[in-house]
C-alpha positions as MATLAB code, in Angstrom:
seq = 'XXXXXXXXXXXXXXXXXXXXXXXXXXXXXXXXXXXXXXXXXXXXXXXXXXXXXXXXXXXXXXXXXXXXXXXXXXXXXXXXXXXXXXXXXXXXXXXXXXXXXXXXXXXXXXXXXXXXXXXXXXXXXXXXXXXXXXXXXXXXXXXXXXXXXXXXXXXXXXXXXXXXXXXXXXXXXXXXXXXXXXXXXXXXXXXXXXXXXXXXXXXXXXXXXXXXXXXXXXXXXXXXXXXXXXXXXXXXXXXXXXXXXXXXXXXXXXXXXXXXXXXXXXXXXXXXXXXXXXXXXXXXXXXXXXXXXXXXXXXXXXXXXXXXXXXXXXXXXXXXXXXXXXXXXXXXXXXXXXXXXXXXXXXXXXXXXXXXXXXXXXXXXXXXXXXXXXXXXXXXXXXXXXXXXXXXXXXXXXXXXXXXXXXXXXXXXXXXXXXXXXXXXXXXXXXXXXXXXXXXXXXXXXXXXXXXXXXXXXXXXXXXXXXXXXXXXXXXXXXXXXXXXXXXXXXXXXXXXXXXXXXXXX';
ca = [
       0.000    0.000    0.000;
       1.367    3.616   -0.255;
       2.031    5.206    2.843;
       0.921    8.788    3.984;
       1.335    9.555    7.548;
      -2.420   11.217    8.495;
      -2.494   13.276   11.278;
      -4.409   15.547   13.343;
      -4.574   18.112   10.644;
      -6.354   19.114    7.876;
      -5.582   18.410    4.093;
      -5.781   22.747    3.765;
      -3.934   22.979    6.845;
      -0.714   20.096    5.441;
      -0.483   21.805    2.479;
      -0.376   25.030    4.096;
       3.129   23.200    5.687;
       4.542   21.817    3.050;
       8.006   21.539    5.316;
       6.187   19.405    7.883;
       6.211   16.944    5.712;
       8.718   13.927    6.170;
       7.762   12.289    3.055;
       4.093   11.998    1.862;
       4.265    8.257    1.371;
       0.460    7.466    1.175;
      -1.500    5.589    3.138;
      -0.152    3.271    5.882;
      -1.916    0.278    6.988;
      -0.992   -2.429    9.893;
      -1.250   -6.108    9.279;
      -4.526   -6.328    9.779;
      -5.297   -3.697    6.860;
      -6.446   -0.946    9.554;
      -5.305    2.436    8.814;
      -2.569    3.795   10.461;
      -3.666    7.341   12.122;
      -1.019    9.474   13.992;
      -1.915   12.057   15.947;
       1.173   14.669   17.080;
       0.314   14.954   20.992;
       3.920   14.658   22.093;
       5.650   17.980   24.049;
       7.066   20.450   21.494;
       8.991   23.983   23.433;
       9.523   22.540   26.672;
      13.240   22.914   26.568;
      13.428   25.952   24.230;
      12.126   24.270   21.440;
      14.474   23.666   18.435;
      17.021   26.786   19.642;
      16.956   25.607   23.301;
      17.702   22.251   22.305;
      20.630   23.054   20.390;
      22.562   24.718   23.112;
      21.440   22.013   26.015;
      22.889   19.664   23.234;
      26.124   21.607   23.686;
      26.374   23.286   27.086;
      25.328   20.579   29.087;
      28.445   18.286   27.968;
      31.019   21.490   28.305;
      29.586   22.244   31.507;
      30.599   18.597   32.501;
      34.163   18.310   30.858;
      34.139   21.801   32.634;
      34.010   20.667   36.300;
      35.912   17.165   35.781;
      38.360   19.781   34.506;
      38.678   21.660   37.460;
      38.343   18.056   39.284;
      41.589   16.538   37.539;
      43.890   20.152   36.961;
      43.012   22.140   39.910;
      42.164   19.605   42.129;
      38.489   20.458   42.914;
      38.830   24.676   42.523;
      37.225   26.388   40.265;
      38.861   28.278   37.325;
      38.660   30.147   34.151;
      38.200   28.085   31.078;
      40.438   29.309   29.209;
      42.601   27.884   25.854;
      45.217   26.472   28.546;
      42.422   25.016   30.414;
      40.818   22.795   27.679;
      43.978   21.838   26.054;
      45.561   20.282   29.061;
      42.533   19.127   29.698;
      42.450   17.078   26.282;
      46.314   17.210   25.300;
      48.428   17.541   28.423;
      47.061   14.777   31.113;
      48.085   11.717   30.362;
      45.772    8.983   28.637;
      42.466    7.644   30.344;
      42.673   10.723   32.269;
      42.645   13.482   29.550;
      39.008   13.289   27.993;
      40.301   12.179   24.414;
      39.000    8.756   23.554;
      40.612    5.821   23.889;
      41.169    2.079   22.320;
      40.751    0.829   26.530;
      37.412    3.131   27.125;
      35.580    1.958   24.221;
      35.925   -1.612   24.017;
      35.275   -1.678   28.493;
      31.822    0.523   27.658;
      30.917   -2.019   24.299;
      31.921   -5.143   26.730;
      29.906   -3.347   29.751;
      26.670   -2.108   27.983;
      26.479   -5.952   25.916;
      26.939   -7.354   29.524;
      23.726   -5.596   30.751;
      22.140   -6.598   28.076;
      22.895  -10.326   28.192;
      21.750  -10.025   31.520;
      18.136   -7.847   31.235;
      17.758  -11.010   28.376;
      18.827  -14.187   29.855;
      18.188  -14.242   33.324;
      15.281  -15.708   34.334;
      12.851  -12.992   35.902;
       9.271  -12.757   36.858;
       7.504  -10.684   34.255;
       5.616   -7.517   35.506;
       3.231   -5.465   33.080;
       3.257   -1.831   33.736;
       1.125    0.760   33.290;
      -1.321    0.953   30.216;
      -0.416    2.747   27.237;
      -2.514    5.011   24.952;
      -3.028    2.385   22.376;
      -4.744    0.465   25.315;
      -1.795   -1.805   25.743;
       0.498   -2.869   28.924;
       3.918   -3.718   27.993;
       5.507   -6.352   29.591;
       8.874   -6.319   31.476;
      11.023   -8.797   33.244;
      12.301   -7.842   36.695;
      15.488   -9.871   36.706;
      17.008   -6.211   37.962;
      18.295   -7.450   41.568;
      20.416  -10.593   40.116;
      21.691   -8.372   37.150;
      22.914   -5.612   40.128;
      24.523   -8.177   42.331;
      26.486  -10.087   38.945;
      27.295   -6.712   37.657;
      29.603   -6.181   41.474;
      30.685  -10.265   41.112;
      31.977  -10.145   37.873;
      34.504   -6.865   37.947;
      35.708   -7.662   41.663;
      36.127  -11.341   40.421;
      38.292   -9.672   37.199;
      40.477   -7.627   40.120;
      40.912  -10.259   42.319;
      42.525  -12.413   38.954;
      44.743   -9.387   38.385;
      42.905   -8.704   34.959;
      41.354   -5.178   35.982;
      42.733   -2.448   37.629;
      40.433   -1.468   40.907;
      41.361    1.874   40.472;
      40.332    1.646   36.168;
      36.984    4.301   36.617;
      39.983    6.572   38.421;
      42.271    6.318   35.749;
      40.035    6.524   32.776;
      37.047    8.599   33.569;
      38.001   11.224   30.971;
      38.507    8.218   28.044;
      35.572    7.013   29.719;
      33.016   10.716   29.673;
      33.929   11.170   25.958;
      33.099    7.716   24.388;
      29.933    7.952   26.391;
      29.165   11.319   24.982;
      29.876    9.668   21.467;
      27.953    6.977   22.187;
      24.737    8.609   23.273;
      24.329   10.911   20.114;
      24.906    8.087   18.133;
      22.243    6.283   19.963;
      19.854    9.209   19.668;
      20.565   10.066   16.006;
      19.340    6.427   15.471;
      16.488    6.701   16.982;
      15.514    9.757   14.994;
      15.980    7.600   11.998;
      14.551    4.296   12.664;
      11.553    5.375   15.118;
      10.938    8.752   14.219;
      11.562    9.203    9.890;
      11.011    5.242    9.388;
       8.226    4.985   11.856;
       6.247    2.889    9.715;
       8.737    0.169   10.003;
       7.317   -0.092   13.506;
       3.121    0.098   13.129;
       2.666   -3.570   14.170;
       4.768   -3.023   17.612;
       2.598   -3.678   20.302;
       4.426   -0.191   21.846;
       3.434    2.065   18.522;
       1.285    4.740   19.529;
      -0.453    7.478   17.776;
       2.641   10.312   18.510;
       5.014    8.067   17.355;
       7.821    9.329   14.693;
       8.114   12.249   12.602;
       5.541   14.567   12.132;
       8.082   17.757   10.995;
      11.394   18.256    9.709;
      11.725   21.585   11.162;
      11.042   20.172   14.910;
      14.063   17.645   14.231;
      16.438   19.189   16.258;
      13.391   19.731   19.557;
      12.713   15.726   18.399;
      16.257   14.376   18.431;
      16.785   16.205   22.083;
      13.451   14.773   23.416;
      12.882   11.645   21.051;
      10.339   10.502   18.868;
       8.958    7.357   20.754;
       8.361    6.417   24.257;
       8.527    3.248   24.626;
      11.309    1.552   21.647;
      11.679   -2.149   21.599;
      13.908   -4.641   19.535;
      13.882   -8.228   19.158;
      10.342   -8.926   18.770;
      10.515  -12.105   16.635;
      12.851  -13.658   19.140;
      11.680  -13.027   22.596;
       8.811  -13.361   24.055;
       9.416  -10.294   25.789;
      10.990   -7.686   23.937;
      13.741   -5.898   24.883;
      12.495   -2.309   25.699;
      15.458   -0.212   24.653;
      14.533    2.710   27.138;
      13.480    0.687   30.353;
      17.313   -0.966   29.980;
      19.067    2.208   29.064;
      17.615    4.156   32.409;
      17.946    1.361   34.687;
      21.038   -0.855   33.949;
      24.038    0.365   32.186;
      24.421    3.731   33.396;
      22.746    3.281   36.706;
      24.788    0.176   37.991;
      28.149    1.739   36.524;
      27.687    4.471   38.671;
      27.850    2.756   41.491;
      30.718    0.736   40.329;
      32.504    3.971   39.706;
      32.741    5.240   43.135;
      33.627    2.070   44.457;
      36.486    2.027   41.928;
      37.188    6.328   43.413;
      37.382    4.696   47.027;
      39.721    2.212   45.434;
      41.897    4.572   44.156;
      41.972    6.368   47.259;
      43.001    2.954   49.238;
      45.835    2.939   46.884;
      47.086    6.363   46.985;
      46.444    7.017   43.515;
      47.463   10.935   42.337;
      48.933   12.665   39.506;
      52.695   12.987   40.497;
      54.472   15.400   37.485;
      51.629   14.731   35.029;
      51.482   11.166   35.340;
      49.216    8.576   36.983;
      50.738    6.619   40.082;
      49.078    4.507   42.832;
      50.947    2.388   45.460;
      51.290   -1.657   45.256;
      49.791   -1.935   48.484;
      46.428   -0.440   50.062;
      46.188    1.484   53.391;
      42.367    2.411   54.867;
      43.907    5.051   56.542;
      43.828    7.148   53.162;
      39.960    6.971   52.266;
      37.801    9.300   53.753;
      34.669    8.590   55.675;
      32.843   11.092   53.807;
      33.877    8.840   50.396;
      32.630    5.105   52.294;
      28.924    6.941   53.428;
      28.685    8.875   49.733;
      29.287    5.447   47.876;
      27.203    3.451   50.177;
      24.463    5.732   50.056;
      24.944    5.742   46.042;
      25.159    1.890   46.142;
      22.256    1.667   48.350;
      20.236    3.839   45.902;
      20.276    1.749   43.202;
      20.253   -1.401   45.449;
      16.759    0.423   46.714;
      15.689    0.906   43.372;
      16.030   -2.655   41.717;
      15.152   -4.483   45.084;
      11.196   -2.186   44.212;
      11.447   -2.430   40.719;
       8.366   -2.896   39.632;
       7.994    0.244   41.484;
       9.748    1.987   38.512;
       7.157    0.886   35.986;
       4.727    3.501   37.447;
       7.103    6.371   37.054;
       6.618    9.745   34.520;
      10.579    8.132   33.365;
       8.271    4.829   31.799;
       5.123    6.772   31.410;
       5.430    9.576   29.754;
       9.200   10.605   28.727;
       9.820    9.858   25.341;
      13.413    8.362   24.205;
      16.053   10.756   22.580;
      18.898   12.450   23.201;
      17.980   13.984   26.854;
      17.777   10.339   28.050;
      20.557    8.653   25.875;
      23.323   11.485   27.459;
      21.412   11.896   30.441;
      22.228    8.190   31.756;
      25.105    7.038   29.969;
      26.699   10.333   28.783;
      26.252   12.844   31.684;
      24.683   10.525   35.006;
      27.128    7.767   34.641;
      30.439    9.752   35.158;
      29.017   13.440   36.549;
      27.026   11.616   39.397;
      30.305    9.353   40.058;
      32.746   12.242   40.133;
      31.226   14.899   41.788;
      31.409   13.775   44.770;
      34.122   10.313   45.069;
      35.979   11.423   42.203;
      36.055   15.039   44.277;
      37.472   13.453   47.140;
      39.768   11.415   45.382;
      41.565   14.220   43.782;
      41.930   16.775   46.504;
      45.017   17.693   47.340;
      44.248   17.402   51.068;
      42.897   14.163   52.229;
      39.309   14.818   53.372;
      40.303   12.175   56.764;
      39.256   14.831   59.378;
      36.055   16.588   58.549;
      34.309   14.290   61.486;
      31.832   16.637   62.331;
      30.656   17.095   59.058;
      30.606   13.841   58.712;
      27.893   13.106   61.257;
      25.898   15.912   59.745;
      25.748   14.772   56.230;
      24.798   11.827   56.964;
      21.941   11.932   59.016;
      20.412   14.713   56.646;
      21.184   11.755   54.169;
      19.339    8.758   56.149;
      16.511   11.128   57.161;
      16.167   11.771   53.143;
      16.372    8.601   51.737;
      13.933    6.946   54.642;
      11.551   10.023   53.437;
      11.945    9.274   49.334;
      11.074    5.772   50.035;
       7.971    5.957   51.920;
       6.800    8.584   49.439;
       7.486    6.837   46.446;
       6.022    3.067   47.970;
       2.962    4.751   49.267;
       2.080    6.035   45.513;
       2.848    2.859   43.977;
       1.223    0.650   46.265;
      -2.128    2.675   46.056;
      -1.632    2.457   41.929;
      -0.939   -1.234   42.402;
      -3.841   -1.720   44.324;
      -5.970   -0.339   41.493;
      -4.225   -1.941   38.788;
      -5.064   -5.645   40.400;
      -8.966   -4.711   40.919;
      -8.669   -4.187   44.252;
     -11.932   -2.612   46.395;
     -11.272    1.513   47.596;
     -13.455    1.593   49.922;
     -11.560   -1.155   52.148;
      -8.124    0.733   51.331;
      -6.730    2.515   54.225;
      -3.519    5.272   54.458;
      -1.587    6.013   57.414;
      -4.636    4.280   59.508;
      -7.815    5.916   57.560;
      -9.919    5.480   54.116;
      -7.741    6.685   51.538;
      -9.171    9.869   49.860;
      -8.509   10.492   46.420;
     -10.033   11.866   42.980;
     -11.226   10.019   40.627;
     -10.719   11.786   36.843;
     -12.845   11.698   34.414;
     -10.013   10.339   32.368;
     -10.036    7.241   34.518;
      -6.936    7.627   36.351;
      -6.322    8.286   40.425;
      -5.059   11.315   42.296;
      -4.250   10.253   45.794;
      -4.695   12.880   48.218;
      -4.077   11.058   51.325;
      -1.136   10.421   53.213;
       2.171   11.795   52.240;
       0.409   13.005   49.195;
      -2.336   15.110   50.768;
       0.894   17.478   52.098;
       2.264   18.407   48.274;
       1.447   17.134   44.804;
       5.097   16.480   44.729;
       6.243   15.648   48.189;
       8.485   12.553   47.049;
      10.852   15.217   45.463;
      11.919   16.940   49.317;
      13.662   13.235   49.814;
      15.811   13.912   46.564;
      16.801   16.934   46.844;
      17.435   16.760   49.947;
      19.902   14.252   50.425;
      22.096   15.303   47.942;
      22.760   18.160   50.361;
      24.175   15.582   53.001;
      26.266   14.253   50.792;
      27.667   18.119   49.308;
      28.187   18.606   53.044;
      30.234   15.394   54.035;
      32.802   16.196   50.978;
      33.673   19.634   53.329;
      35.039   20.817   56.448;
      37.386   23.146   58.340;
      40.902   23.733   56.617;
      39.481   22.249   52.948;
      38.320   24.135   50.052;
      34.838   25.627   49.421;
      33.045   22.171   47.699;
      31.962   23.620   44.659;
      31.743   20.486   42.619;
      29.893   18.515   44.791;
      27.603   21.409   45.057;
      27.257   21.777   41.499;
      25.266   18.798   41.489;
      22.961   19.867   44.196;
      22.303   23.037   41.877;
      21.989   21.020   38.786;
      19.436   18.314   40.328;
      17.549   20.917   42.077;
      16.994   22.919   38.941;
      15.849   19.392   37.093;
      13.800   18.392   39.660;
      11.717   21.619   39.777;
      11.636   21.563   35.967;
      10.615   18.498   35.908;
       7.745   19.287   38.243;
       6.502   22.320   35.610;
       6.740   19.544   32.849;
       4.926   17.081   34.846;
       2.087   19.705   36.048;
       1.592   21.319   32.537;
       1.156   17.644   31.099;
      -1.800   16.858   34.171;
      -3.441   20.078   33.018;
      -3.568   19.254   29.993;
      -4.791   15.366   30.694;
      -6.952   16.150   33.980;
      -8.715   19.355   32.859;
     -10.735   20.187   35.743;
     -10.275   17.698   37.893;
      -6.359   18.881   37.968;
      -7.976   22.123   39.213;
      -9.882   20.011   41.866;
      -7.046   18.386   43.057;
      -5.139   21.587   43.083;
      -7.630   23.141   45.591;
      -7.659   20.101   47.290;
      -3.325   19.983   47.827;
      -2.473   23.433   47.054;
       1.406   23.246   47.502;
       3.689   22.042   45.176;
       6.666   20.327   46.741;
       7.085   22.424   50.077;
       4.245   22.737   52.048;
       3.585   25.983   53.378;
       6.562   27.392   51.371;
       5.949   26.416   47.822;
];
């Protein structure tokens, strides 16, 4: 049949746009001969549109080599970026340090990233659908998560302990490392824009196709390579019986679990002395505790336990706006394996690592950053479990009126849309309460990588800045897209829990 993609539009209106057009191929059917029909719902602007998204495409990344500069060169100060700065940076440090790519840091991310994947395929997992799409379907997903965690720590110690990996390799290579990962993810997203965005045809008889799938106009491409073109990408249909969904994997398991790995490998390097002596890399043959920080152990366990957290609930995750509603381009492609993978690692282990005073006395700092850390994480879990188990509780039939939060009948609003706003509980205090835990806890950390006699910590605050600002972004995004979906009931539920994230403040 000849394909045209129809959309939401009129024939006056398309051919009022002839640039909108990504090729008029005709008609497009599915295998059952039923029309294709696309409708273009997706975000456009919320990032600048097309001019925004070209300099997030490019500041973002300098602002990161920016920081691991003044990590590596100036030992956690800040400087001016000047034409000294970025060629040492790239030229003068020696190799796996300096950020130009290596032989060693591509072939460890191709071996690491087809070693997740093995894993999210082959081990056997109990298979969880998640939330219903707008074509009506759930997607199905295996939660094999915890085992793929755990063999993703067995495997690299294992390699140490045989004398074929360095412990201290994330230390030594995290520029090699930042810059193949860059590469990597706008390769990732530029393929996307091809195969599920201009070629979205190819992909009608998905079960995961939906009506704002793909391409709608050229002159968007730059807004639909930064945000992405599909929600929901799988491979492999023909050969698994669950498909492997490209952007469930790429948030959760390469980027995610490397992280962690990362600062171990910083508190490694730390155990072994490891500094730049005269330009070049050195660490001692023998390991001494006495060198690594407290503040390093509590900022890598609390990392570690994260992401332990996080697959040990993972069906949890299915429920989340990251599965529900963001779409998969560039922003997610850099954001976890170009920008979260190494920025989240060095910013605060990497920090500690390459100060040029050991951070081994800051006790009472310490002890303060920490229990602002376990008071934040106990407060993002409860939030996030109480949510999910209410959504759970919908999703299996089960009866509201016999629900109960925090000891009473749960309240909540029922939309005329036929979704749930729970206003009980944690959630009758701010529409966003689950957010205080996250941004709050980075703060512990920020403050356990300083103390008397160090320098200001401006990279591990950096982070704090940057997440805050995403977080409450993310909250606009998120609130624009329930007006939009809820109508008046949004405005109901508004009355109902007036405060954002703070209550009382904002």
């Amino acid at each position: 049949a000849s394909r045209e993609p129809v959309e939401s539009r009129t024939s006056s209106e398309r051919a009022a746009a002839p640039q909108s057009t990504c090729g008029d191929m005709g008609e497009v059917h599915d295998k059952n001969g039923k029309l294709v029909v696309r409708k273009q719902s997706r975000p456009i602007g919320e990032f600048g549109g097309n001019l925004g998204c070209f300099f997030w495409l490019f500041f973002i990344p300098a602002a990161i080599y920016y920081f691991y500069g003044c990590m590596v060169l100036h030992q956690g100060r800040l400087t001016i970026p000047d034409g000294q700065f970025w060629y040492d940076l790239y030229y003068t440090l020696p190799d796996g340090i300096a950020i130009r790519p290596t032989w060693k840091a591509t072939i460890a991310i191709i071996v690491w990233v087809v070693f997740q994947a093995a894993m999210e395929i082959f081990i056997p997992a109990k298979i969880v659908e998640g939330v219903t799409l707008k074509n009506g379907t759930r997607l199905k997903y295996p939660m094999n998560g915890l085992a793929a965690f755990l063999l993703s720590h067995v495997v690299p110690y294992a390699l140490c302990m045989m004398g074929l990996l360095d412990p201290y390799f994330i230390w030594s290579n995290m520029g090699a490392l930042l810059t193949v990962g860059v590469i990597l993810a706008k390769l990732m997203a530029l393929w996307l824009y091809i195969d599920f965005g201009l070629l979205w045809w190819r992909h009608v008889d998905d079960p995961e196709f939906e009506e704002d799938w793909g391409v709608f106009h050229l002159s968007e491409c730059i807004n639909d390579y930064f945000l992405g073109v599909a929600r929901n990408p799988r491979l492999f249909h023909r050969w698994l019986e669950v498909p492997f969904d490209l952007k469930r994997f790429w948030n959760a398991r390469p980027g995610l679990t490397l992280w962690v790995v990362g600062n171990q490998s910083y508190v490694a390097a730390m155990y072994f002395g490891c500094r730049l002596v005269d330009g070049q890399a050195q660490c001692a043959a023998t390991g001494d505790w006495s060198r690594v920080p407290l503040a390093a152990v509590m900022v890598a366990f609390a990392h570690w336990y994260y992401i332990f957290d996080y697959n040990w609930n993972e069906p949890a995750y299915l429920t989340t706006t990251d599965i529900r509603h963001d779409l998969f381009g560039w922003m997610l492609t850099y954001g976890d394996f170009g920008f979260l993978v190494w920025y989240y690692c060095f910013s605060f282990c990497g920090y500690i690592s390459f100060l040029e005073k050991p951070l081994t006395d800051n006790h009472m700092n310490f002890m303060i950053g920490t229990l602002i850390y376990i008071g934040a994480m106990y407060l993002f879990r409860v939030t996030n479990i109480q949510k999910h188990n209410f959504r759970t509780y919908i999703a299996e039939g089960g009866d509201l009126s016999k629900y109960m939060v925090w000891g009473k009948p749960v309240e909540y609003i029922h939309t005329e849309e036929g979704s749930y706003l729970l206003t009980s509980g944690w959630w009758s205090l701010a529409r966003h309460f689950n957010y205080i835990g996250d941004l709050t806890m980075c703060l512990g950390w920020s403050i356990s990588c300083s103390g008397p006699g160090h320098i200001f910590p401006w990279i591990p605050l950096s982070y704090c800045t940057y997440f805050w600002m995403m977080d409450i972004h993310r909250m606009f995004r998120d609130e624009h897209r329930c007006r939009m979906k809820y109508k008046k009931d949004w405005e109901k539920y508004e009355q109902i829990v007036p405060w954002r994230i703070f209550p009382n403040v904002f």
